[in-house]
C-alpha positions in Angstrom: -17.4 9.5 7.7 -16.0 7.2 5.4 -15.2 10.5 3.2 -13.5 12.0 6.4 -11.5 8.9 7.1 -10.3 9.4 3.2 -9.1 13.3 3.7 -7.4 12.6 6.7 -5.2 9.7 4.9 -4.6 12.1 1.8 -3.5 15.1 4.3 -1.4 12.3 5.9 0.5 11.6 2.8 0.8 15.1 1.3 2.3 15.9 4.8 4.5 12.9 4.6 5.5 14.0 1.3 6.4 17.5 2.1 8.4 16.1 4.7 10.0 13.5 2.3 11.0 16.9 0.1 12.2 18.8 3.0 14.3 16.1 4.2 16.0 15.8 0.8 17.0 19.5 0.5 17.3 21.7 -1.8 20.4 19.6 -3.1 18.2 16.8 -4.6 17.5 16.2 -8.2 14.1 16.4 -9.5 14.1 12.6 -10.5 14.7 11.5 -6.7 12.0 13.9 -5.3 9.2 12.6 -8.2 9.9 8.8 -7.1 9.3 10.1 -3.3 6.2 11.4 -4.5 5.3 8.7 -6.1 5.7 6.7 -3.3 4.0 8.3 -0.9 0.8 8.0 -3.4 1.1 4.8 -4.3 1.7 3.9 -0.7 -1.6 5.7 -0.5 -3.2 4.0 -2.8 -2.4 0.6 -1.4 -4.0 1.7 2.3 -7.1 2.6 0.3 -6.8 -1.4 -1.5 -6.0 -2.3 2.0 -9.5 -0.7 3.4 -11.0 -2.3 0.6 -9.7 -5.6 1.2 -10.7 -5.9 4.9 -14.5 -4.8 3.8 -14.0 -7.3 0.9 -13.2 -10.1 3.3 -15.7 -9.2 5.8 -18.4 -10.2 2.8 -16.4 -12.3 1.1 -19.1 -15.2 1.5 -21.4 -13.1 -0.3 -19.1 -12.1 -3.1 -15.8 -13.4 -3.4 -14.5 -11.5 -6.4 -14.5 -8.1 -4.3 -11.7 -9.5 -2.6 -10.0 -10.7 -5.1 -10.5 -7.0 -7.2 -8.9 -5.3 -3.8 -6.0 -8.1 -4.0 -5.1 -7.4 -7.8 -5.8 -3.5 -7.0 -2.8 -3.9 -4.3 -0.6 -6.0 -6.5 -0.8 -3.0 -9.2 -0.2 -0.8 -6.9 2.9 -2.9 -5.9 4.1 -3.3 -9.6 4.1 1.2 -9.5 6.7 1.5 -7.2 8.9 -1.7 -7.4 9.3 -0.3 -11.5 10.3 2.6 -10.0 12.9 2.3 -7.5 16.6 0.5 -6.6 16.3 1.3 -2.9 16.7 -2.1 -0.9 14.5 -1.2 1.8 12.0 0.0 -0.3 12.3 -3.3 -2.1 12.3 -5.3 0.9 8.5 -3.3 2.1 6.9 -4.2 -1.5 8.0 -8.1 -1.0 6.5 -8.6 2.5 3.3 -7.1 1.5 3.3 -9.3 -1.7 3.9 -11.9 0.1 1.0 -11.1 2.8 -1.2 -10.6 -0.5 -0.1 -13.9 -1.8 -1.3 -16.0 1.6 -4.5 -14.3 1.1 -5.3 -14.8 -1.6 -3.9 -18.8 -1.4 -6.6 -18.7 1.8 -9.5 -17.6 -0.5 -8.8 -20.2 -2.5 -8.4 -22.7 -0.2 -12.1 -22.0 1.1 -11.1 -19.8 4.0 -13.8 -17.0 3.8 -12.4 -15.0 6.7 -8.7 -15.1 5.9 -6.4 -13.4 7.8 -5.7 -9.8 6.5 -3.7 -8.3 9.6 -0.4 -9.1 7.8 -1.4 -7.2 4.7 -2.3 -4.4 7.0 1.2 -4.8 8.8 3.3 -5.0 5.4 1.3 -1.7 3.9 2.0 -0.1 7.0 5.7 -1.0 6.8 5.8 0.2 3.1 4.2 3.7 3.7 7.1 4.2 6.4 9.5 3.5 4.3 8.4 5.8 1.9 7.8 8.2 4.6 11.2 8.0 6.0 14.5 9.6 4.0 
């Protein structure tokens, strides 16, 4: 299932990108359509860290560092497309789910072993729009 779940994500963002490329035209340069691209997989990526981060919290009693792997696995994935782009909103997206990374992780090291990962799921959803959208 978990494979399934997977597919359908990666369908979801090589549709997204395809629409990203249609909506540029045939007018864009090749630079602009390779940073959508990149975008809409490193968006990707981050939903995967994001999936891993909610199982990682769910067991973070029994292992702590699998939460903080799926935190620094996000937080790469952030550094990938904030090197890569001057578009505000795009910009904007990356801080808020930094930010939601940084109060999780300050949780799991203030002893909260159920910290609150709804507004990393909220920001990653904002940033995959965003690199969804023109």
């Amino acid at each position: 299932m978990a494979a399934r779940h997977h597919r359908r994500r990666t369908t979801t963002a090589a549709f997204a990108a395809v629409a990203v490329l249609a909506a540029m035209g045939a007018s864009a340069g090749c630079d602009a359509v390779g940073k959508a691209i990149d975008c809409v997989q490193t968006a990707d990526a981050i939903a995967d860290s994001v999936t891993d981060l909610q199982q990682a919290v769910e067991s973070a009693a029994n292992d702590p560092s699998q939460a903080d792997a799926s935190l620094d696995s996000i937080e790469s994935n952030l550094d990938k497309i904030g090197d890569k782009t001057d578009d505000v909103d795009l910009n904007k997206a990356v801080d808020h789910v930094r930010e939601a990374v940084g109060n999780v992780r300050d949780a799991l090291k203030n002893g909260d072993t159920t910290p609150d990962v709804g507004p990393v799921t909220d920001a990653a959803g904002e940033l995959t729009k965003v690199c969804t959208s023109s």
